[in-house]
Each structure stands twice: as C-alpha cells, then as structure tokens.
C-alpha positions as CSV (number, residue, x, y, z in Angstrom):
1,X,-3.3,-46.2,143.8
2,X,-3.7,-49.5,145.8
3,X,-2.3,-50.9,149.3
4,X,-1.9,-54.5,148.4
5,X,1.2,-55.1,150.5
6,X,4.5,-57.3,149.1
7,X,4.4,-60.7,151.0
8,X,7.7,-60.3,150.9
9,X,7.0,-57.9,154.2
10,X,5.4,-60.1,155.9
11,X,7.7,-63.2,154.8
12,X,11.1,-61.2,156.5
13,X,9.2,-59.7,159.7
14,X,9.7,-62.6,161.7
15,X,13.5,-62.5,161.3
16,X,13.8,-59.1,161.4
17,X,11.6,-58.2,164.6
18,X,13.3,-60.9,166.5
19,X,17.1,-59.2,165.7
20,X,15.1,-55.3,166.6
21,X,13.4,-56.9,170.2
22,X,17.1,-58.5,171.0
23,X,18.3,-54.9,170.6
24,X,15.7,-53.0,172.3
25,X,15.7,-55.3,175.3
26,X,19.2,-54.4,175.8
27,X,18.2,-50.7,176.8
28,X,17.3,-48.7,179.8
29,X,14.0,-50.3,181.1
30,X,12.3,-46.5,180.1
31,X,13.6,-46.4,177.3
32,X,12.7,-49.3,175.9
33,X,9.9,-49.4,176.8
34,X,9.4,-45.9,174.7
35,X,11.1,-47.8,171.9
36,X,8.6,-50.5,171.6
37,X,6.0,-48.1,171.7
38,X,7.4,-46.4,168.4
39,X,8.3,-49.7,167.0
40,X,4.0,-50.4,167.7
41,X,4.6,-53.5,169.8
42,X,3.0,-52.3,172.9
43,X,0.9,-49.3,174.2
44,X,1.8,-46.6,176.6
45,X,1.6,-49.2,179.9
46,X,3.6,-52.0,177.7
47,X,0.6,-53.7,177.2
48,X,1.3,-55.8,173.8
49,X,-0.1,-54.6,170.3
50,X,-0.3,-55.3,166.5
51,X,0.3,-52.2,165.3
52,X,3.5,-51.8,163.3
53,X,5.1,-49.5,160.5
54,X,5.2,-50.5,156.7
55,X,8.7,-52.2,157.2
56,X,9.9,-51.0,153.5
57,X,13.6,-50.6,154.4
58,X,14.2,-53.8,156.0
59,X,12.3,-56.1,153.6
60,X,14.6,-54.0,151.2
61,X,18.0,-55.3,152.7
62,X,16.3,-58.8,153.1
63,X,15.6,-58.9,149.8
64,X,18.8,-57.4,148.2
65,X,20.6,-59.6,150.6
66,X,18.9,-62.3,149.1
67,X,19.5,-61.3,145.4
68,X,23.4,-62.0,145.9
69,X,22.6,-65.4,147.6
70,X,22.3,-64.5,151.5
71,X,19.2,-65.6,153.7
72,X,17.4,-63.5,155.6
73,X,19.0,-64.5,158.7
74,X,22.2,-63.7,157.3
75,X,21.7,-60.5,156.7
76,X,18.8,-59.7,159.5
77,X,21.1,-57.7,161.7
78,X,21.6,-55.2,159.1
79,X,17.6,-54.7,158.5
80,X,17.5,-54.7,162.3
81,X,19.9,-51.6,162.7
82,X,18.1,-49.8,159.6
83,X,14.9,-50.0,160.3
84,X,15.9,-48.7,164.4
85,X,17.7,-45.5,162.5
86,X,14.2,-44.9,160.7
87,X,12.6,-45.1,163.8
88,X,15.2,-42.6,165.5
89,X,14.5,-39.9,162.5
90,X,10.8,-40.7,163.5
91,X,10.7,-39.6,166.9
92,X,12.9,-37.0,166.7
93,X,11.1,-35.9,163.4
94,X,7.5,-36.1,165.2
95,X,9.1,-33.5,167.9
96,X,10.4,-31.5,165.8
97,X,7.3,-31.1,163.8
98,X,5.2,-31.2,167.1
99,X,2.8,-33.8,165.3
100,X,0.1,-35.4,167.4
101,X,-0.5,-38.5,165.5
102,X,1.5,-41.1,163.9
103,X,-0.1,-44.4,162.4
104,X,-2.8,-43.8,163.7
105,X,-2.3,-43.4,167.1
106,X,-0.4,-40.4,169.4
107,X,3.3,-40.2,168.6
108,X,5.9,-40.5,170.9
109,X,6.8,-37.3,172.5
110,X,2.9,-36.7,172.8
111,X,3.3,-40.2,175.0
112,X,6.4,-40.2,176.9
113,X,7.2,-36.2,176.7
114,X,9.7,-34.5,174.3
115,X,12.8,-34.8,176.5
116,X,12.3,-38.6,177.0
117,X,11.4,-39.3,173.6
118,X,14.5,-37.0,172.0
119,X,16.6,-39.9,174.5
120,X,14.9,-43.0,173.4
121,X,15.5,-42.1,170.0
122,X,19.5,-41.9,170.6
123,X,19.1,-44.5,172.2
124,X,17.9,-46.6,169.4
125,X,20.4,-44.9,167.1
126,X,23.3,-46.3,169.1
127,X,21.6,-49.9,169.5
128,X,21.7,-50.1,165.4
129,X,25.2,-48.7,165.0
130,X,26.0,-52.3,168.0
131,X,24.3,-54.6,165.9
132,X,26.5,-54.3,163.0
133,X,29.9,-56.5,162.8
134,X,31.2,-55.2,159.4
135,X,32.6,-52.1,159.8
136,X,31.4,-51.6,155.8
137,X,28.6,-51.6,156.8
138,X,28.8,-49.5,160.0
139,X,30.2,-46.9,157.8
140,X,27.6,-47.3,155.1
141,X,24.8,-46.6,157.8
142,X,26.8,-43.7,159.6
143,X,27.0,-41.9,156.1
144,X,23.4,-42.4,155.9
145,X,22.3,-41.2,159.0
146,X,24.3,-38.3,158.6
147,X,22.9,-37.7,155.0
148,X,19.3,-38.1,157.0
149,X,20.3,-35.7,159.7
150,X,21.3,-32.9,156.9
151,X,18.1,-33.2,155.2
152,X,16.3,-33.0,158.1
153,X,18.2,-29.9,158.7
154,X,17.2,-28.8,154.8
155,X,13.7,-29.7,155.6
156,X,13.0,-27.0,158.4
157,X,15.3,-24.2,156.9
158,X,12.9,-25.1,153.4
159,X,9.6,-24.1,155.8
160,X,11.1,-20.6,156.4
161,X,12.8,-19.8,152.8
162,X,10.9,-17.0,151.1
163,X,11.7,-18.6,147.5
164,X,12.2,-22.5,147.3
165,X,13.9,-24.0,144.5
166,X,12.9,-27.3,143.5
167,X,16.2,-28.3,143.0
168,X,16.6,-27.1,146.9
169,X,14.1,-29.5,147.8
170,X,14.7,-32.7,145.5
171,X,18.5,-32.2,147.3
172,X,16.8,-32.2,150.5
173,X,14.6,-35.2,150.2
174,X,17.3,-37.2,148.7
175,X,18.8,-37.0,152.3
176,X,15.9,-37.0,154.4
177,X,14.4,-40.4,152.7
178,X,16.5,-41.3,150.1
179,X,19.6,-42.0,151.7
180,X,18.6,-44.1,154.3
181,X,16.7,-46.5,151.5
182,X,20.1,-46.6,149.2
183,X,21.6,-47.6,152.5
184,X,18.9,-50.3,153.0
185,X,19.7,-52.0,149.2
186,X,23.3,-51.4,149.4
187,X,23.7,-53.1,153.2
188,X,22.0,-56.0,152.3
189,X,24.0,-56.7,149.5
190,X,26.9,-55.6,150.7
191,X,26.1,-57.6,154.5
192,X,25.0,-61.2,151.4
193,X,28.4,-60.7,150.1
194,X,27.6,-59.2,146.5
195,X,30.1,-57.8,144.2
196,X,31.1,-53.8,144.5
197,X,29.8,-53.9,141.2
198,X,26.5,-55.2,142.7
199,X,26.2,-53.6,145.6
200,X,26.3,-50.2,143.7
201,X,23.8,-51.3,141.4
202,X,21.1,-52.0,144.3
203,X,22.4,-48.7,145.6
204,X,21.2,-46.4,142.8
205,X,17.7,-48.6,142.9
206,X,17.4,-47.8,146.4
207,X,17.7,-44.5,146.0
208,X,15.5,-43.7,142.7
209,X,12.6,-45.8,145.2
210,X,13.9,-43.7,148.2
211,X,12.9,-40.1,145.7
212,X,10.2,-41.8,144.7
213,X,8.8,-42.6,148.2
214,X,9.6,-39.5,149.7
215,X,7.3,-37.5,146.7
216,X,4.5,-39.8,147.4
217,X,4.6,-39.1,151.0
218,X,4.5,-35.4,150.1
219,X,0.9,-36.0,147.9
220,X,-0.7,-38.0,150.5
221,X,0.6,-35.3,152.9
222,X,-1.6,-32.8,150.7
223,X,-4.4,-34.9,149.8
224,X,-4.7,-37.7,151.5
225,X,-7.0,-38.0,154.7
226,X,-6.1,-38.1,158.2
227,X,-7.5,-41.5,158.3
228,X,-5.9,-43.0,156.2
229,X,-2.4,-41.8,156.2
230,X,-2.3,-42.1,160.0
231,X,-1.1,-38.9,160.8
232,X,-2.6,-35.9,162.4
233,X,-2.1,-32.8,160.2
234,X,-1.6,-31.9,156.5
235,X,1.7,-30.5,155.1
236,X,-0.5,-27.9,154.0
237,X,-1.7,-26.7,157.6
238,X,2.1,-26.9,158.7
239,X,3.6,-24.8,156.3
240,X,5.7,-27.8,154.9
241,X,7.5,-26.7,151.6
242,X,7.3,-30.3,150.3
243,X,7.6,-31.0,146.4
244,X,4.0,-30.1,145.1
245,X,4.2,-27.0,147.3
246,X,7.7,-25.9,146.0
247,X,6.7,-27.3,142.4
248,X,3.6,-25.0,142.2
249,X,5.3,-21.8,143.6
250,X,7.5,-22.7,140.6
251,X,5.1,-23.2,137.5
252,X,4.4,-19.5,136.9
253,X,0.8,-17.9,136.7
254,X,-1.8,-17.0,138.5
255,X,-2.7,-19.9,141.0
256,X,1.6,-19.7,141.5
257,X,1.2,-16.2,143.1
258,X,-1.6,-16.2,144.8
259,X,0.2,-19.4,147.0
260,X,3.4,-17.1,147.4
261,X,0.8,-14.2,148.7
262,X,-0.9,-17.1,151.3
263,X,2.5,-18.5,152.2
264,X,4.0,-15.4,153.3
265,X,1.2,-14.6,155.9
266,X,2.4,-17.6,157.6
267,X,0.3,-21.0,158.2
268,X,-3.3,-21.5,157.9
269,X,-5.6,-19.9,160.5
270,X,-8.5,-22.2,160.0
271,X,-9.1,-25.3,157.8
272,X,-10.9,-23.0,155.1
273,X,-7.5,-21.4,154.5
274,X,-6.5,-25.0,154.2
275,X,-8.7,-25.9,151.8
276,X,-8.1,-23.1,149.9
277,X,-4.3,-23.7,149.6
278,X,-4.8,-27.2,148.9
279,X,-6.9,-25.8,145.7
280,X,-4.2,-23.3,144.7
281,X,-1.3,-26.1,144.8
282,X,-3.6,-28.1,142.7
283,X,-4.3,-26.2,140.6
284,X,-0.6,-24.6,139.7
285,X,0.3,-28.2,138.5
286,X,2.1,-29.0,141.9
287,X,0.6,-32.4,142.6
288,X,0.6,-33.3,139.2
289,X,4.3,-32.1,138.8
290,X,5.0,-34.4,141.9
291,X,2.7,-37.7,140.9
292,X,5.2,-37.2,137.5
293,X,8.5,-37.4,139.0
294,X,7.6,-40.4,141.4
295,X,6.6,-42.3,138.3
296,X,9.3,-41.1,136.1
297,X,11.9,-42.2,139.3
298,X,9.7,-45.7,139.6
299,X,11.2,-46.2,136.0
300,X,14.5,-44.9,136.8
301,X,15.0,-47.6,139.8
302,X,13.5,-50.5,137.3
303,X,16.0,-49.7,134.8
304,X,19.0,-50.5,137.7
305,X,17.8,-53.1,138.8
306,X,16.6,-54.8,135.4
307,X,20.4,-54.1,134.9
308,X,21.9,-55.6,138.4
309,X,23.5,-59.1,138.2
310,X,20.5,-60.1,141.0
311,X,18.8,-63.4,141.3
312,X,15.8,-64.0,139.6
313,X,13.3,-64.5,142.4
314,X,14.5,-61.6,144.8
315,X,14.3,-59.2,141.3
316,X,10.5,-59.8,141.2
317,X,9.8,-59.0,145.0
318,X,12.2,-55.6,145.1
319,X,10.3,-54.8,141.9
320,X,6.8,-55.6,143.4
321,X,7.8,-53.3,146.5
322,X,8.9,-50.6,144.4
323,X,5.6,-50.4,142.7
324,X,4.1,-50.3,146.2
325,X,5.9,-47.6,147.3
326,X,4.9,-45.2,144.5
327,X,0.7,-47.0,144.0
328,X,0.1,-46.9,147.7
329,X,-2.7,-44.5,149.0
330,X,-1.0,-44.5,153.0
C-alpha cells in the first residue's frame, strides 16, 4: 500500500475550500466555529491550522466535472455542499460511536460536547443543501444523504445482530460510503453539463470506488495503527461488524467459531482480547476476503470509466485517485 496523494487534491482545494469557508461563515458564530474545527482549519480557540481531511469526494466532482468540459469553478459549489454532508455524517458518526480521536486529533463532540456537535453537524447539512442552484442536483444529494443516513442506521443494528450476512453488510456500506461518492461523480457531471448517458456512467465508477473505499477503511480499522489511521480505537475493540469481521464469521471452521464464541461475550475487556480477535479474523480469511473485494471493485470502477465518454486528461486523474483510495495505508 502507499500514500502518494493525487495532485489532483491539492490542484481543486483552493476552489473548493473557498466555496466550504463562504458557507461556513454564514452560520451561527458557535457553530461555525465547531464547523471549522471538523473541517481542520482551526483548533478548539479558532486559532488557524493545517490540518485537513483527504478531500476524495470533492476532487471527485471536480474532476468528473471536468471530464464533461466544466472547470473547477464551475462546478465548486457542488464539491462544496458534498464534502460539508461528509463532514455532517462525521460528527454525528464520531458521537454516535463515542470515538475520541479523529485525524489525529480529538473529534468533535469530545471538543465542543455531544449536543453542540449533533447541531453543528445539521447545521452544515443545511448549508450544503443552500449552496446548490440545480434542483438535480439538490435532489441527487438529498437521495444520497438519505441513503447515508440508512446505512448508518444498518451500521449500528449490524453491531448487535447475532448472525451477520455479508450480503447484510455489503448493502449497508453501499449506503454508508458508497452513496455519497456515486453522488460526488454523478454531481459533478451532472453540475459540467454531461450527458444522462454520462453522468450515469461516472455514477456506477463512483460507487464501485465508494465499496471499495469503504472495505479498505474496514482493514485499516483492523490492522492498521492508531498512528497512522488517525483515529482512536480499532473496529475490533468496538465491536464493529465491518466486512473482515462479518467475512470471517462466514468462512466456516474453526478460527470462524471461536470469533462467534468471543463476539457474543460482548467487546473486548483488555487489548489482549484484542489482539486475540484480531488473530481469529485473520486467520478465518476475513481480511484477506476483504483486501479481494476492494481490488476486485477497483477493477469494476476502471471498467466504467474506461467505458464513459470522459475527456482524456480528467480519465487519468479519477483513475489515479481510485487507485489511491484502495493502495492507501490511512
């Protein structure tokens, strides 16, 4: 795995941040200033930082924009209001799942307070919905919020099911993550003016990278080190049912029921117990099952958009990006 970033990040940033700050300046003083803490422009005082968040789904509407023939001005509004629902799920997510830590420093909530962070988070929701003028695309990023919202609401009814289906949880990812990324490559062509038969095109790419990015969240959230991936506890230690979990309670034998017998005594009680259910998941095939299906969705989102009437230039970079999302290590 690597984390050599896309310049094509960095390249739409500037466009992009300056259409989110417009937004965010608009809100309650408070709340703001809670929402340019999540967004990693500031610290807890309003003091200014550099931190920021990967900035996947807006560089993918730029981009797509862009493959139908739009700049990224034209079509930086629309990466604005994504990118401020992702941040929304964010904060509400990190309360939900009373994490601590997010990119490497406390979340939200832990900040600001669970009430106030729950409110900034609408607050940013509505501020995305205002900075769209087309109501195609208002309702293109409705229906994906809402898909979001429902697999959210899949996601914690998966950590208390006594007998997870993969199929249960693919369905559920491909509304927690999914949806909002085929919403970032279909509103940016959509927002550039590309043809339905576009625009549907970058949508199945966005959501084959959306699977894809989702199931590589849910290795590093096994294996990969606090340190690295910025955030404070392991899916194992929470009792997440992510995909390697799910896919080795699945794969039969002996390291399969000996998870089953761990799950059902609830979470971990000390980080032995963690280490040991890390081994079992392992072991049952459910990382490798999971490192599989990212790859084999990689190929499935090259194949659209090798397909997709897109200029040449923009192809490259959504291509690059999509190889990111499934080789990075954070």
């Amino acid at each position: 795995m690597t984390d050599s970033i896309p310049g094509s990040i960095a390249r739409v940033r500037p466009a992009v941040d300056e259409a989110i700050r417009a937004a965010v300046k608009e809100l309650d003083s408070h709340l703001a200033l809670i929402a340019s803490y999540q967004m990693g422009w500031c610290e807890a005082d309003g003091s200014p930082t550099a931190q920021s968040g990967k900035g996947i789904r807006p560089t993918l509407v730029a981009l797509s924009g862009e493959a139908v023939g739009a700049t990224v001005e034209q079509v930086a509004s629309a990466a604005a209001a994504v990118e401020l629902v992702h941040n929304f799920s964010l904060l509400h997510d990190d309360v939900m799942d009373d994490d601590l830590e997010r990119r490497h420093r406390p979340t939200g909530w832990a900040v600001f307070g669970k009430s106030q962070a729950i409110l900034a988070g609408s607050a940013m929701l509505t501020a995305a919905i205002g900075l769209l003028s087309d109501q195609r695309a208002v309702r293109c990023l409705l229906e994906a919020t809402q898909r979001l919202i429902a697999g959210q609401s899949a996601d914690l009814r998966l950590e208390v099911a006594a007998h997870p289906q993969l199929s249960e949880c693919l369905e559920m990812e491909a509304g927690k993550t999914a949806a909002l990324l085929a919403c970032s490559t279909s509103i940016g062509a959509l927002t550039g003016g590309g043809s339905p038969e576009t625009v549907a095109a970058l949508e199945l790419f966005g959501h084959e990278v959306g699977m894809a990015f989702q199931l590589v969240d849910d290795v590093l959230g096994i294996t990969g080190a606090a340190e690295v991936t910025g955030k404070s506890s392991s899916d194992i230690r929470s009792g997440k049912r992510s995909a390697p979990v799910v896919a080795a309670l699945n794969a039969g034998g002996a390291e399969s029921r000996a998870l089953a017998h761990a799950l059902a005594r609830g979470v971990p009680e000390d980080e032995d117990e963690v280490a040991a259910r890390t081994e079992l998941v392992i072991a049952a095939g459910g990382v490798s099952w999971t490192v599989a299906e990212a790859d084999r969705r990689l190929q499935a989102a090259l194949h659209q958009l090798e397909g997709a009437d897109i200029a040449p230039g923009p192809r490259v970079e959504l291509r690059a990006l999509a190889e990111y999302v499934v080789h990075r290590t954070s």
